[in-house]
C-alpha positions as CSV (number, residue, x, y, z in Angstrom):
1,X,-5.3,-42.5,2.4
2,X,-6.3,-42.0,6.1
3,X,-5.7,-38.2,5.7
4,X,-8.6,-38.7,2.7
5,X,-10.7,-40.5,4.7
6,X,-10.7,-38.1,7.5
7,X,-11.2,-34.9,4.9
8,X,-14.3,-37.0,3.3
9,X,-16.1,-37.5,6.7
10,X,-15.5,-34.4,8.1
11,X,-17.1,-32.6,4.9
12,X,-20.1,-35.1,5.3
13,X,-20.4,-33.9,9.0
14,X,-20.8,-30.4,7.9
15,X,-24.1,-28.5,7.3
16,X,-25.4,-26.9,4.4
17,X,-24.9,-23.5,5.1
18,X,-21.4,-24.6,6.3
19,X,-20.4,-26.2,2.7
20,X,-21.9,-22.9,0.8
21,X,-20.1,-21.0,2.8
22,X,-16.8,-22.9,1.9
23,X,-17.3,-22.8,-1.4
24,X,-18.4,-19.2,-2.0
25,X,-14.9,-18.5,-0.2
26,X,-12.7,-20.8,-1.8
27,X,-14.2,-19.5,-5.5
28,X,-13.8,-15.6,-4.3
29,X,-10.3,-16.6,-3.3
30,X,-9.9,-18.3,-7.1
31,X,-11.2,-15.5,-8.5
32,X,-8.8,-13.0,-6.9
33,X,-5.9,-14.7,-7.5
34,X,-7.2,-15.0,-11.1
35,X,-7.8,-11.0,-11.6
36,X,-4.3,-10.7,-9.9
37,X,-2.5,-13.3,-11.9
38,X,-3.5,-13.1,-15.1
39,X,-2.5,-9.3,-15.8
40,X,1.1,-10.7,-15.0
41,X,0.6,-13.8,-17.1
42,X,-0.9,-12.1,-20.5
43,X,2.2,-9.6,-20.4
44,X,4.8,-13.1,-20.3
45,X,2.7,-14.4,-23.7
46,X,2.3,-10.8,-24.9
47,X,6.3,-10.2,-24.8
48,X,7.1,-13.4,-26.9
49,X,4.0,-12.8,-29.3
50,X,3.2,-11.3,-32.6
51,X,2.0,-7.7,-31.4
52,X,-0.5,-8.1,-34.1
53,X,-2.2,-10.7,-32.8
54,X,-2.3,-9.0,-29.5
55,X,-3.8,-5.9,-30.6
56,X,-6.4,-7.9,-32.0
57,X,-7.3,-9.8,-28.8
58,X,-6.3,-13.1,-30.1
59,X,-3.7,-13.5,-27.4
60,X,-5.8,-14.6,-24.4
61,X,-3.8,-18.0,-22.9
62,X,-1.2,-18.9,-25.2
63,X,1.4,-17.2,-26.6
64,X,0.6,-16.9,-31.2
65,X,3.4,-16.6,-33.5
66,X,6.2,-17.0,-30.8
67,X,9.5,-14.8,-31.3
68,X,11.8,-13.3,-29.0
69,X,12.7,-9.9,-30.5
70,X,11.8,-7.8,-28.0
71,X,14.1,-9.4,-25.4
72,X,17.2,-9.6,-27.6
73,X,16.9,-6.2,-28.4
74,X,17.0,-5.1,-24.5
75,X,19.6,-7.7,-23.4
76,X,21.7,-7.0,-26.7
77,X,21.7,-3.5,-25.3
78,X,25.2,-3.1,-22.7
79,X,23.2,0.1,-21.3
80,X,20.9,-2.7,-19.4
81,X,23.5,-4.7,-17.7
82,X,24.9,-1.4,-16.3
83,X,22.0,-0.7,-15.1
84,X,21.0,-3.9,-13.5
85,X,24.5,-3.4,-12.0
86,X,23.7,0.1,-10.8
87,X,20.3,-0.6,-9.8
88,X,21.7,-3.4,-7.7
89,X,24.4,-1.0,-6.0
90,X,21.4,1.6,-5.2
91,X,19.3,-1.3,-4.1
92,X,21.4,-3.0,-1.6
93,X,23.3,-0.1,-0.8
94,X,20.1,2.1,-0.1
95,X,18.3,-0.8,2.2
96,X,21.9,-1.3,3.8
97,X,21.4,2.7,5.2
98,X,17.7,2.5,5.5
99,X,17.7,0.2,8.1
100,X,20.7,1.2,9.8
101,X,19.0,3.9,10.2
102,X,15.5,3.2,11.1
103,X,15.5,0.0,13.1
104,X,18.2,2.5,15.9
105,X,15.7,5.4,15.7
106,X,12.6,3.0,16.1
107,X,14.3,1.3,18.8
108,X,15.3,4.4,20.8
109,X,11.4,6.0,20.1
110,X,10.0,3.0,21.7
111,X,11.8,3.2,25.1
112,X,9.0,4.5,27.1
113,X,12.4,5.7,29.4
114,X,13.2,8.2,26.7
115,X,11.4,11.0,27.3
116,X,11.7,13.2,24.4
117,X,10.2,11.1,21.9
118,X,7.2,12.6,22.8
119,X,8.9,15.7,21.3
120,X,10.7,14.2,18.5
121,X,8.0,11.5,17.3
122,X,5.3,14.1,16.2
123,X,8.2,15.8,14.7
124,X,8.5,12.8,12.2
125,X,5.1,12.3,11.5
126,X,5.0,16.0,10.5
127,X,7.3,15.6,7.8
128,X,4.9,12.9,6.2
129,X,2.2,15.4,5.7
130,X,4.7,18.8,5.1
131,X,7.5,18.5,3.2
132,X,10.4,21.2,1.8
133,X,8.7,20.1,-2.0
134,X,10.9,19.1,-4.9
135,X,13.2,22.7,-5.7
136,X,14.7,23.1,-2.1
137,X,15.6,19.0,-1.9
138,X,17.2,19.6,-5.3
139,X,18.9,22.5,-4.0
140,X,19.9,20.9,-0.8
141,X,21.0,18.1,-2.5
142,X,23.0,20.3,-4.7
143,X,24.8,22.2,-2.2
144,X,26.4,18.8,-0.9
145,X,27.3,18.0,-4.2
146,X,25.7,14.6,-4.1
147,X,24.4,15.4,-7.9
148,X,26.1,12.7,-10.2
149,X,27.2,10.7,-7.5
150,X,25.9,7.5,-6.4
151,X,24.9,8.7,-3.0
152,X,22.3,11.1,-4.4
153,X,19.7,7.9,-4.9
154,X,20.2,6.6,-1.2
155,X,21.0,9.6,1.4
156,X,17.9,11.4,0.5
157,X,15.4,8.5,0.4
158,X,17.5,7.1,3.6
159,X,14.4,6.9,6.0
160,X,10.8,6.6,5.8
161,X,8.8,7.5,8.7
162,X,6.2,5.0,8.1
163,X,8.6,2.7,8.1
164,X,9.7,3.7,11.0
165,X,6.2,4.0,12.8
166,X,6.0,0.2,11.4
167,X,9.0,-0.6,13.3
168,X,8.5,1.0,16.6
169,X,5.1,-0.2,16.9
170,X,6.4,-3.7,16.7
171,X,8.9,-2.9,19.3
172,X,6.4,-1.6,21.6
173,X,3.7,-4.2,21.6
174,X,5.9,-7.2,20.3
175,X,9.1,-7.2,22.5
176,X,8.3,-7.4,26.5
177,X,9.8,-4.7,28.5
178,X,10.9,-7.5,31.1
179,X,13.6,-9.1,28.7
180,X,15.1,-5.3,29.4
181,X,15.0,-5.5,32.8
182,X,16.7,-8.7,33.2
183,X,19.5,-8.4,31.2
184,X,20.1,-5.3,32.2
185,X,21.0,-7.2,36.0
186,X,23.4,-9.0,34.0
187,X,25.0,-5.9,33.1
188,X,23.7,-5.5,29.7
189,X,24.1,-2.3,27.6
190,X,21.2,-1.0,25.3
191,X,23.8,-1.1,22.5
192,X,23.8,-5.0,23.5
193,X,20.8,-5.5,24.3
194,X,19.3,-4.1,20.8
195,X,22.0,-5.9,18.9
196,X,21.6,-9.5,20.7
197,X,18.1,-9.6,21.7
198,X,16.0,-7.0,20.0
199,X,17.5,-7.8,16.5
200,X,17.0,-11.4,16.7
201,X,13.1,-10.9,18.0
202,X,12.8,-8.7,14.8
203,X,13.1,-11.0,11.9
204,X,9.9,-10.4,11.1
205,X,9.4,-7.0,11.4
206,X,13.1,-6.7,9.5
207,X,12.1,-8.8,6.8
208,X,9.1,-6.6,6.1
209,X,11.2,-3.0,6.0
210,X,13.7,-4.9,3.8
211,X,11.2,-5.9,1.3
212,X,9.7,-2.1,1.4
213,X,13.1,-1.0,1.1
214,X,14.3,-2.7,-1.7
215,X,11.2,-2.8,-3.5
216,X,11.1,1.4,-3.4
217,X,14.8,1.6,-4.6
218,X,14.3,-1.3,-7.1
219,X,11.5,1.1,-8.6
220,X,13.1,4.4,-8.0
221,X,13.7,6.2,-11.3
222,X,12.1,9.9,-10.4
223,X,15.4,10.3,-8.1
224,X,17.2,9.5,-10.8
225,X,15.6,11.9,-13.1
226,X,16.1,14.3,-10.7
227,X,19.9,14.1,-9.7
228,X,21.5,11.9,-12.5
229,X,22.8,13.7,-15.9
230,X,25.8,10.8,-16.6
231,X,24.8,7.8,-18.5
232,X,26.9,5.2,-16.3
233,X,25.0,6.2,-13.5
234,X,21.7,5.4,-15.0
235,X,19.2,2.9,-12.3
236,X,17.7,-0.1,-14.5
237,X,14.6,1.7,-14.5
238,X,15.8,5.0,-16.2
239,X,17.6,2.7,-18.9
240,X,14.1,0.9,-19.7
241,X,12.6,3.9,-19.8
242,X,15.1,5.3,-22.5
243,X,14.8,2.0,-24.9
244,X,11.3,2.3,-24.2
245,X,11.0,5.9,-25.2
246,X,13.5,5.8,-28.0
247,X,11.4,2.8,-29.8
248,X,8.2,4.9,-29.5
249,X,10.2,7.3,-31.5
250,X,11.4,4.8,-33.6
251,X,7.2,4.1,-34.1
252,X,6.2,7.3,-34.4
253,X,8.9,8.4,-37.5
254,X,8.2,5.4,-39.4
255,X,4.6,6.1,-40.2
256,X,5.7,7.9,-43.6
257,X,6.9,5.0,-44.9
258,X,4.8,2.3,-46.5
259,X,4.6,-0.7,-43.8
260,X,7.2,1.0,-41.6
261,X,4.5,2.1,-39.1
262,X,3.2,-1.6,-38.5
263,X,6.5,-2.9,-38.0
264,X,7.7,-0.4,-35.5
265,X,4.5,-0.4,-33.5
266,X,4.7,-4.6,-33.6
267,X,8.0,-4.3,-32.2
268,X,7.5,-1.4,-29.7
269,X,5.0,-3.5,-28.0
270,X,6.9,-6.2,-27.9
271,X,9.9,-4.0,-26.3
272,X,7.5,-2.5,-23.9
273,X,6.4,-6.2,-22.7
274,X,9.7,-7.6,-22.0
275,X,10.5,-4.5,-20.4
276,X,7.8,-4.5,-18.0
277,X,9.0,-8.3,-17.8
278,X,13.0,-7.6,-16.9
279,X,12.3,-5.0,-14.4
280,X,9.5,-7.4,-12.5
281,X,11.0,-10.7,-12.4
282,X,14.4,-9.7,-9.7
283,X,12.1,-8.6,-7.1
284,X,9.2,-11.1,-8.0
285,X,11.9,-13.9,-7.2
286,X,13.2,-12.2,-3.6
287,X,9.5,-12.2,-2.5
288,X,9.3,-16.1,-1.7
289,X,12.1,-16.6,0.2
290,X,11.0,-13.9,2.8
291,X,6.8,-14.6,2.8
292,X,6.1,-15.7,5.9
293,X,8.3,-13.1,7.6
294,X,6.5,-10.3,5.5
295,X,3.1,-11.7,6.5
296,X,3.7,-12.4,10.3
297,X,5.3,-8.2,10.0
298,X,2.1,-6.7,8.2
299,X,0.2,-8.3,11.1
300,X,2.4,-7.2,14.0
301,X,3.1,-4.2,12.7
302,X,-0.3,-2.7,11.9
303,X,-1.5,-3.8,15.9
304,X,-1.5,0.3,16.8
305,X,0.1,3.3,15.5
């Protein structure tokens, strides 16, 4: 009640242009959450409504004519919970090397003692602006025979140099060179000294390469396309994409009969909302738990380049 009270006043005490100036924020904020939002909330009605009704624009708030077809068809399919499992494998496997990779390299690249990394840091920056293209990483990929093999969808995604630049920035203007100094009079390693004090400093920047990380292999299904030809290997996202495509096939070849056009395309939609739905909702859940790491990283980490 005191906490009210307090609020009230200190409103009162404020001017005009103060107040406006509240407001006009607090309904631009509103209204960006809304346009952000919503998109995600009309395709949770659209997937349990009558596509129909959708098409027609009479699906705005709440769900009309309420069935869940389009989700029993993709969990009745076995091909998605090999996928899930596959794309769970990739996921955490993939992040696992990524940042065994990166957070080492960033440390080493922000020793100011290590002298070549004025050699070797431009030499990764190149790389994001010049690449080998798509035919000689296939080929590359090919001669080490990681095609059809698990590996091919996390050694050659295994490091991101903006990720990297993200990383060693925040090691550079986040982590004192001092705390080096004094433990190495205790007689402190740089293997222990990144593993007992750096690490622990970097929650925040870590939280924000994990999320990067898994979100990119969560999504990944062009490596996939590339490098995978057997079935069990198949990421999530390459098995929506197949139940996705077959049921637009499924709409397209039913047009010549009488009523079959209207009833594939109702329950294509519906397919294509759900699936949009199941391979959302793993990585929409993760987000909250690691939030105010992620924010506190994106701050730190875009100081300087």
């Amino acid at each position: 009640m005191h906490t009210k009270q307090t609020k009230r006043l200190k409103w009162k005490e404020k001017t005009v242009s103060d107040k406006l100036f509240e407001i006009t924020v607090i309904f631009i904020a509103v209204l960006a959450f809304a346009t952000v939002a919503y998109p995600l909330y009309f395709i949770i009605i659209a997937s349990v409504s009558d596509s129909t009704m959708v098409n027609m624009g009479k699906v705005l708030l709440l769900p009309k004519k309420i069935n869940f077809y389009g989700y029993e068809q993709i969990f009745g399919d076995s091909r998605i919970w090999k996928g899930y499992l596959n794309t769970i494998v990739y996921s955490i496997g993939g992040t696992v090397v990524n940042m065994l990779i990166t957070l080492p390299a960033a440390y080493v690249l922000s020793r100011t003692s290590f002298k070549p990394r004025k050699v070797i840091m431009p030499l990764f920056v190149f790389t994001m602006y010049f690449s080998g293209g798509m035919i000689p990483t296939y080929l590359m990929v090919k001669t080490l025979h990681l095609i059809d093999t698990p590996w091919a969808m996390i050694l050659p995604t295994a490091l991101s140099v903006y990720n990297l630049i993200i990383a060693r920035t925040f090691m550079e203007t986040s982590i004192p060179e001092d705390l080096y100094e004094a433990a190495r009079l205790d007689g402190c390693s740089h293997f222990r000294y990144f593993s007992t004090i750096v690490l622990p400093l970097s929650k925040a920047v870590i939280s924000v390469l994990f999320l990067y990380y898994m979100v990119a292999h969560w999504n990944d299904f062009f490596t996939a396309l590339l490098y995978l030809n057997k079935d069990y290997l198949q990421p999530l996202q390459m098995v929506l994409r197949n139940i996705l495509l077959s049921n637009q096939a499924f709409q397209g070849g039913g047009g010549s009969v009488a009523g079959a056009g209207s009833y594939a395309q109702q329950y294509a939609d519906q397919i294509k909302f759900g699936v949009i739905i199941v391979s959302t909702i793993p990585i929409l859940c993760i987000y909250p738990f690691i939030q105010k790491y992620f924010e506190k990283g994106v701050m730190i980490g875009a100081v300087k380049g």
